[in-house]
NUPARO-126363 format. One record per residue: residue number from 1; residue in three letters; x, y, z of N, C-alpha, C in turn. Coordinates in Angstrom, 1 decimal. Example, Ala and Ser with C-alpha at 12.3 -4.5 7.8 and 13.67 -1.06 7.14 Angstrom:
2
<site num="1" residu="ALA" n_X="13.2" n_Y="-5.7" n_Z="7.8" ca_X="12.3" ca_Y="-4.5" ca_Z="7.8" c_X="13.2" c_Y="-3.3" c_Z="7.8"/>
<site num="2" residu="SER" n_X="12.8" n_Y="-2.2" n_Z="7.1" ca_X="13.7" ca_Y="-1.1" ca_Z="7.1" c_X="12.9" c_Y="0.0" c_Z="7.9"/>
REM end
This chain:
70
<site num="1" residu="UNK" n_X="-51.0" n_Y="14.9" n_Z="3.0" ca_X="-51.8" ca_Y="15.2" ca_Z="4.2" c_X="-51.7" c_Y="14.0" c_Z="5.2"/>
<site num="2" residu="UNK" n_X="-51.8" n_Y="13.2" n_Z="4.4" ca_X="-51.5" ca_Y="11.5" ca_Z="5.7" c_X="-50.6" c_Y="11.6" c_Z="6.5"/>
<site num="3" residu="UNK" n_X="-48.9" n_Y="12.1" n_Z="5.9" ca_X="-48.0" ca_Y="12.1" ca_Z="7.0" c_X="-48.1" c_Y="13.4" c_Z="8.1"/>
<site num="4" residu="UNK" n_X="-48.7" n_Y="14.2" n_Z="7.8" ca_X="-49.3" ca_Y="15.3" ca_Z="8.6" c_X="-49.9" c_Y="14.8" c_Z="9.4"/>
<site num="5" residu="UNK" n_X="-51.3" n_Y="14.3" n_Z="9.0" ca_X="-52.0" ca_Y="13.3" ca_Z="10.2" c_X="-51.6" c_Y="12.2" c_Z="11.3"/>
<site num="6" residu="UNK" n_X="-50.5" n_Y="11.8" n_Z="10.7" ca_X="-49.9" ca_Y="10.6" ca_Z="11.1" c_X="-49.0" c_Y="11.6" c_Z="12.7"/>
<site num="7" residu="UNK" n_X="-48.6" n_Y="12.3" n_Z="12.1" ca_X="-47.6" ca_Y="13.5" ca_Z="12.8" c_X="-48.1" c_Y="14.0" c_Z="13.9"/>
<site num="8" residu="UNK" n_X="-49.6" n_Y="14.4" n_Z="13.6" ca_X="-50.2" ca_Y="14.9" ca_Z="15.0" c_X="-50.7" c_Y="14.5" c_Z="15.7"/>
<site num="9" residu="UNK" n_X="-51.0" n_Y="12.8" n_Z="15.3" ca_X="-51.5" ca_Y="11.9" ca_Z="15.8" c_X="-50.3" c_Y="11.7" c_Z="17.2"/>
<site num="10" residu="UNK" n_X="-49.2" n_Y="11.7" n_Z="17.0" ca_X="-48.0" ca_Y="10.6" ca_Z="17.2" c_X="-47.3" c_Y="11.7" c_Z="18.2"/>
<site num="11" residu="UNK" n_X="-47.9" n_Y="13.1" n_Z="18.2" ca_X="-47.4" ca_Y="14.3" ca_Z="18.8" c_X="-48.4" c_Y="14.7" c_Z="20.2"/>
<site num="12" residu="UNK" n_X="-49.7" n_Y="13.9" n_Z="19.7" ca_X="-50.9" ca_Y="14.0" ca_Z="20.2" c_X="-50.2" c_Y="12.8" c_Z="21.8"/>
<site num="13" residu="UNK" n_X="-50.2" n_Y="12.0" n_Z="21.1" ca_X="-50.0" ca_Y="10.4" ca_Z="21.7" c_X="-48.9" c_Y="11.0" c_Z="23.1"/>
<site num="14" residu="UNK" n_X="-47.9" n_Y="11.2" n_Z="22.3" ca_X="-46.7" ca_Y="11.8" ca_Z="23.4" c_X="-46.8" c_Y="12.8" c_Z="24.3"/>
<site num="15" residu="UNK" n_X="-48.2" n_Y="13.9" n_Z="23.9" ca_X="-48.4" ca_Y="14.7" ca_Z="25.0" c_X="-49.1" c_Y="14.3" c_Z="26.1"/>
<site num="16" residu="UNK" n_X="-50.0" n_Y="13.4" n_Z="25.6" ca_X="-51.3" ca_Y="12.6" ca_Z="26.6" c_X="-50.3" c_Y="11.4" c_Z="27.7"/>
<site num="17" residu="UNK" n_X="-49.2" n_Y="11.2" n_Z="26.9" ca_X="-48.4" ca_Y="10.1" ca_Z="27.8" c_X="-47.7" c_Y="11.0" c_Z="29.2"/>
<site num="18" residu="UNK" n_X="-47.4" n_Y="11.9" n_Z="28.4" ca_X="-46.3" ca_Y="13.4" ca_Z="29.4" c_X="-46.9" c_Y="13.9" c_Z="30.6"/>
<site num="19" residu="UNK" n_X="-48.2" n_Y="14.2" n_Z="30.4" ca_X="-49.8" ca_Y="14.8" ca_Z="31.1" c_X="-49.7" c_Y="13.7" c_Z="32.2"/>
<site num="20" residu="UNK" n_X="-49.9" n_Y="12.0" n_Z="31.6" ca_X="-50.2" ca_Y="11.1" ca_Z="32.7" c_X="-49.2" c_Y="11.2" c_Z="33.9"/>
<site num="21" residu="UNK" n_X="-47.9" n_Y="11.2" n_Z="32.9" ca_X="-46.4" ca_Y="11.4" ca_Z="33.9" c_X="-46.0" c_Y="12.0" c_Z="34.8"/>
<site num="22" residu="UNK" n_X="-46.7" n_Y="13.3" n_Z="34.4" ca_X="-46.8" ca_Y="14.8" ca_Z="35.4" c_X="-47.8" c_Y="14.7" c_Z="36.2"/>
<site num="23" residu="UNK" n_X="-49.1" n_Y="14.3" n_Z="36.0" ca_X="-49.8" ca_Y="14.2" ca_Z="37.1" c_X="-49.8" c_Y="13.3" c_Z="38.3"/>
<site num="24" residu="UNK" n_X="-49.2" n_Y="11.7" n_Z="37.7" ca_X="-49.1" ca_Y="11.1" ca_Z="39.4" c_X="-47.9" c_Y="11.3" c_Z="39.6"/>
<site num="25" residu="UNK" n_X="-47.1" n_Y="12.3" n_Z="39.6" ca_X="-45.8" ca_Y="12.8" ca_Z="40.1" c_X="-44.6" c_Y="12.6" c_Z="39.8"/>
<site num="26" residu="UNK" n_X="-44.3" n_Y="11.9" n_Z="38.6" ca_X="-42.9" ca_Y="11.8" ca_Z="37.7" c_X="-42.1" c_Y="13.3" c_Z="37.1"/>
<site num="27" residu="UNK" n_X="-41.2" n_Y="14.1" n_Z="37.9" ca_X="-40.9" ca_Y="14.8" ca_Z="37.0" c_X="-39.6" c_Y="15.4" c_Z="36.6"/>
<site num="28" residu="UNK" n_X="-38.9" n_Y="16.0" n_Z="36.0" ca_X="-38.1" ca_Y="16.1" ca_Z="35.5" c_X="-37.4" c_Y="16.8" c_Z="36.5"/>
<site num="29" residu="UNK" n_X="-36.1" n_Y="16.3" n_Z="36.5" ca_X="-35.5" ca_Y="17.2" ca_Z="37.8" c_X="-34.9" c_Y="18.3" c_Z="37.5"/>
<site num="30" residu="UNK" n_X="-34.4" n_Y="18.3" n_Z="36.1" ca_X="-33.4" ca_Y="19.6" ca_Z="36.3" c_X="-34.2" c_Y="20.7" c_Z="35.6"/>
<site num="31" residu="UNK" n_X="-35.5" n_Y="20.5" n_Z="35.0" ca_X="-36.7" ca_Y="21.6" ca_Z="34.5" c_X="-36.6" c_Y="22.4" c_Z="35.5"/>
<site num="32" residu="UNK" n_X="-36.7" n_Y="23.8" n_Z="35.3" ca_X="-36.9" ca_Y="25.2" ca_Z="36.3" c_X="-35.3" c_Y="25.2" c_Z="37.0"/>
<site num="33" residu="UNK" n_X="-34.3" n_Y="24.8" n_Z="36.8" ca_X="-33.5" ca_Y="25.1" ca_Z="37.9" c_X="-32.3" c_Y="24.9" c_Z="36.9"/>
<site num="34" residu="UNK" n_X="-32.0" n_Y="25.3" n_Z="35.7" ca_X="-31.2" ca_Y="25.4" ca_Z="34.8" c_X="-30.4" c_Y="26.9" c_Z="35.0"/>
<site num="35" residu="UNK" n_X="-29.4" n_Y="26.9" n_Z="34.6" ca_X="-28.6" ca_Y="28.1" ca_Z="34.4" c_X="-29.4" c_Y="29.1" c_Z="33.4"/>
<site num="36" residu="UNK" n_X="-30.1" n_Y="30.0" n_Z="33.5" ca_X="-30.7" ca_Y="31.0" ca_Z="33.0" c_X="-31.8" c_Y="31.1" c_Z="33.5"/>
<site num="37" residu="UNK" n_X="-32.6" n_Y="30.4" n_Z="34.3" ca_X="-33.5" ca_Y="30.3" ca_Z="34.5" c_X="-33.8" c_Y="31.0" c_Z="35.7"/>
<site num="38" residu="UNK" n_X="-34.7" n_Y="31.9" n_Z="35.6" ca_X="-35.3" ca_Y="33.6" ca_Z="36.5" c_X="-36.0" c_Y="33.3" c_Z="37.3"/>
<site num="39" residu="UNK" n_X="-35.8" n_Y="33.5" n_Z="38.8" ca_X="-37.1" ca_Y="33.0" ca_Z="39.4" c_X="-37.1" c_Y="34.3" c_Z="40.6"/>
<site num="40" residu="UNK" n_X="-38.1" n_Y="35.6" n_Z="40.3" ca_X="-38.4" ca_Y="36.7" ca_Z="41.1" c_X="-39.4" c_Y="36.6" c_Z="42.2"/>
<site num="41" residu="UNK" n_X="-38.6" n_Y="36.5" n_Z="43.6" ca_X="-39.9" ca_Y="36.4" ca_Z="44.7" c_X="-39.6" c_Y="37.8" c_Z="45.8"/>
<site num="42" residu="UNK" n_X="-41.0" n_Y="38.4" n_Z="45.7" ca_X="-41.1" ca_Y="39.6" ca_Z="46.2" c_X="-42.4" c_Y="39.4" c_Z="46.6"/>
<site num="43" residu="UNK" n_X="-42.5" n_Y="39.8" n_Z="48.2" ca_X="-44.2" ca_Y="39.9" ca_Z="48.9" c_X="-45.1" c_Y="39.1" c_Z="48.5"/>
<site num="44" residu="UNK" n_X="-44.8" n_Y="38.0" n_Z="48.4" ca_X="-45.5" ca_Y="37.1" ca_Z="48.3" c_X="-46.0" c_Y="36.3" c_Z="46.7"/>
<site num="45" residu="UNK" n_X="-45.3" n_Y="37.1" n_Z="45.7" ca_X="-45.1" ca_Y="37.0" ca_Z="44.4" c_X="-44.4" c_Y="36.4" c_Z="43.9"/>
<site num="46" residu="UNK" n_X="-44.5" n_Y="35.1" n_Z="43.2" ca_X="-42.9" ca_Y="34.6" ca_Z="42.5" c_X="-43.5" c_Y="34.6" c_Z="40.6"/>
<site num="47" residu="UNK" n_X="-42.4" n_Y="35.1" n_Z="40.2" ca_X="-42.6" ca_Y="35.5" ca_Z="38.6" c_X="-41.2" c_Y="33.8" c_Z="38.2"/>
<site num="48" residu="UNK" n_X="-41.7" n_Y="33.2" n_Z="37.4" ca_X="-40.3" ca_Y="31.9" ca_Z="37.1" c_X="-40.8" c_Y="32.6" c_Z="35.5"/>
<site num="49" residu="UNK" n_X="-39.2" n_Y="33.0" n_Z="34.8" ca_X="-39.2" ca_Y="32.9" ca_Z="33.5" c_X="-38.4" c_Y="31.9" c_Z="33.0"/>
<site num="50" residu="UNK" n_X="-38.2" n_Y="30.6" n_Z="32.5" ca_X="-37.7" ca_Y="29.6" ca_Z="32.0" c_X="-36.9" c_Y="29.7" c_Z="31.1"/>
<site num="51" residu="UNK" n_X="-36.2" n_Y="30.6" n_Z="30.9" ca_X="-35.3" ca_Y="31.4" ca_Z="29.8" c_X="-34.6" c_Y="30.0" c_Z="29.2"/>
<site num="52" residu="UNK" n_X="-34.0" n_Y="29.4" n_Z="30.4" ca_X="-32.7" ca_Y="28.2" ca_Z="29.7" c_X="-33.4" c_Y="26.7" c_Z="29.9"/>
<site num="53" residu="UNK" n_X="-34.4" n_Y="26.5" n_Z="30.3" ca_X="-35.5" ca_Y="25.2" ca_Z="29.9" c_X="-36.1" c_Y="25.9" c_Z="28.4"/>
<site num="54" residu="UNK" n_X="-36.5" n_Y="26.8" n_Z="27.9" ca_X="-36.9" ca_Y="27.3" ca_Z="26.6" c_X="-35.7" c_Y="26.8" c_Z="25.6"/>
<site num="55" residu="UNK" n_X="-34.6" n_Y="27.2" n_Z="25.8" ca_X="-33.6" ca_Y="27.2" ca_Z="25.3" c_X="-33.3" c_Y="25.6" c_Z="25.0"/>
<site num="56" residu="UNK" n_X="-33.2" n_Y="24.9" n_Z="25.9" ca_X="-33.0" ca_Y="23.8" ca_Z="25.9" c_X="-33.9" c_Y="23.0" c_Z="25.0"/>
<site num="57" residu="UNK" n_X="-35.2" n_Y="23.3" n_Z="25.6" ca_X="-36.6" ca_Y="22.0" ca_Z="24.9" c_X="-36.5" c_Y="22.6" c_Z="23.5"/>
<site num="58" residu="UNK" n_X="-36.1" n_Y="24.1" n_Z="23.3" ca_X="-36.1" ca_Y="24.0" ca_Z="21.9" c_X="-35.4" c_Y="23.5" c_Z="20.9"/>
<site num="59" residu="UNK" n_X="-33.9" n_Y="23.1" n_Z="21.3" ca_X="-33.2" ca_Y="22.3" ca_Z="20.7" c_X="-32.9" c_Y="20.9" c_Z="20.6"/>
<site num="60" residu="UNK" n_X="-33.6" n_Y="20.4" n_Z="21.7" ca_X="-34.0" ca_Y="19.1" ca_Z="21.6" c_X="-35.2" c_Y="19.0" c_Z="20.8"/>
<site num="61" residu="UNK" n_X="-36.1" n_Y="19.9" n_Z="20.6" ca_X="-36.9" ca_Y="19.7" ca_Z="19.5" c_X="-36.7" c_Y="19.8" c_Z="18.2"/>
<site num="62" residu="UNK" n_X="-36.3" n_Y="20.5" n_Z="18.1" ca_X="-35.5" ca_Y="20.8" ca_Z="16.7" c_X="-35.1" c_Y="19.5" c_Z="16.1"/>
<site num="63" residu="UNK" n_X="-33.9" n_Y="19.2" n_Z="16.9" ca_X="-32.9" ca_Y="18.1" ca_Z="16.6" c_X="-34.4" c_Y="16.4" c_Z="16.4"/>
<site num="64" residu="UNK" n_X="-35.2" n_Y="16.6" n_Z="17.4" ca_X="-36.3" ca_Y="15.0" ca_Z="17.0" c_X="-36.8" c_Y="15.2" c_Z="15.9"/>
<site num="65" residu="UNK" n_X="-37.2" n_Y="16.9" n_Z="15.2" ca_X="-37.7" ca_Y="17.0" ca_Z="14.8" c_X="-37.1" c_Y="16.8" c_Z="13.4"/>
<site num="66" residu="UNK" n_X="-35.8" n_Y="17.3" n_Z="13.2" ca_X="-34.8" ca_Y="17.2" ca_Z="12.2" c_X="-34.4" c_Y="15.5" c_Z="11.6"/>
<site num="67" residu="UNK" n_X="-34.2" n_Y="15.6" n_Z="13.0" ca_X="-34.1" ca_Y="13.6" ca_Z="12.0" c_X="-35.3" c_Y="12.5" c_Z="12.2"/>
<site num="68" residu="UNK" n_X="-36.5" n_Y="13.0" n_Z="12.2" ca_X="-37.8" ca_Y="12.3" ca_Z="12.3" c_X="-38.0" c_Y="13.0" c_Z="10.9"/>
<site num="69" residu="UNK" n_X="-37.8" n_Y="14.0" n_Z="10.0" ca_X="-38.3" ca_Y="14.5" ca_Z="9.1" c_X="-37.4" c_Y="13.5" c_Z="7.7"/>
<site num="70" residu="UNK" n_X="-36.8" n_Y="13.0" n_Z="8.3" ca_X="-35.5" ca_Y="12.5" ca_Z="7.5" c_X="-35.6" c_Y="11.1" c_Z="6.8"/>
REM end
């Protein structure tokens, strides 16, 4: 249960750092404008589905997550 704790702590830590980054205006440039990535604008409505940022963050997660378990 420690390294659990330790994990969410350290997961915790990295989201609170990301939050600060995004709010005074740091941000990633090629997020939302990837090849798959949906963006429907009609009458005043835009629908963004992130199909290939999903795709992506998931494999970069994977992969930190694969050799941080290691």
């Amino acid at each position: 249960m420690d390294h659990m704790g330790r994990m969410l702590i350290a997961m915790g830590a990295v989201l609170i750092i990301l939050g600060l980054l995004f709010h005074f205006g740091w941000s990633l440039p090629m997020v939302g404008r990837l090849p798959g990535d949906i963006v429907i604008r009609r009458n005043g409505l835009t629908i963004f589905l992130p199909l290939g940022t999903s795709v992506l963050l998931s494999i970069l997660l994977t992969l930190l997550f694969r050799f941080w378990g290691r």
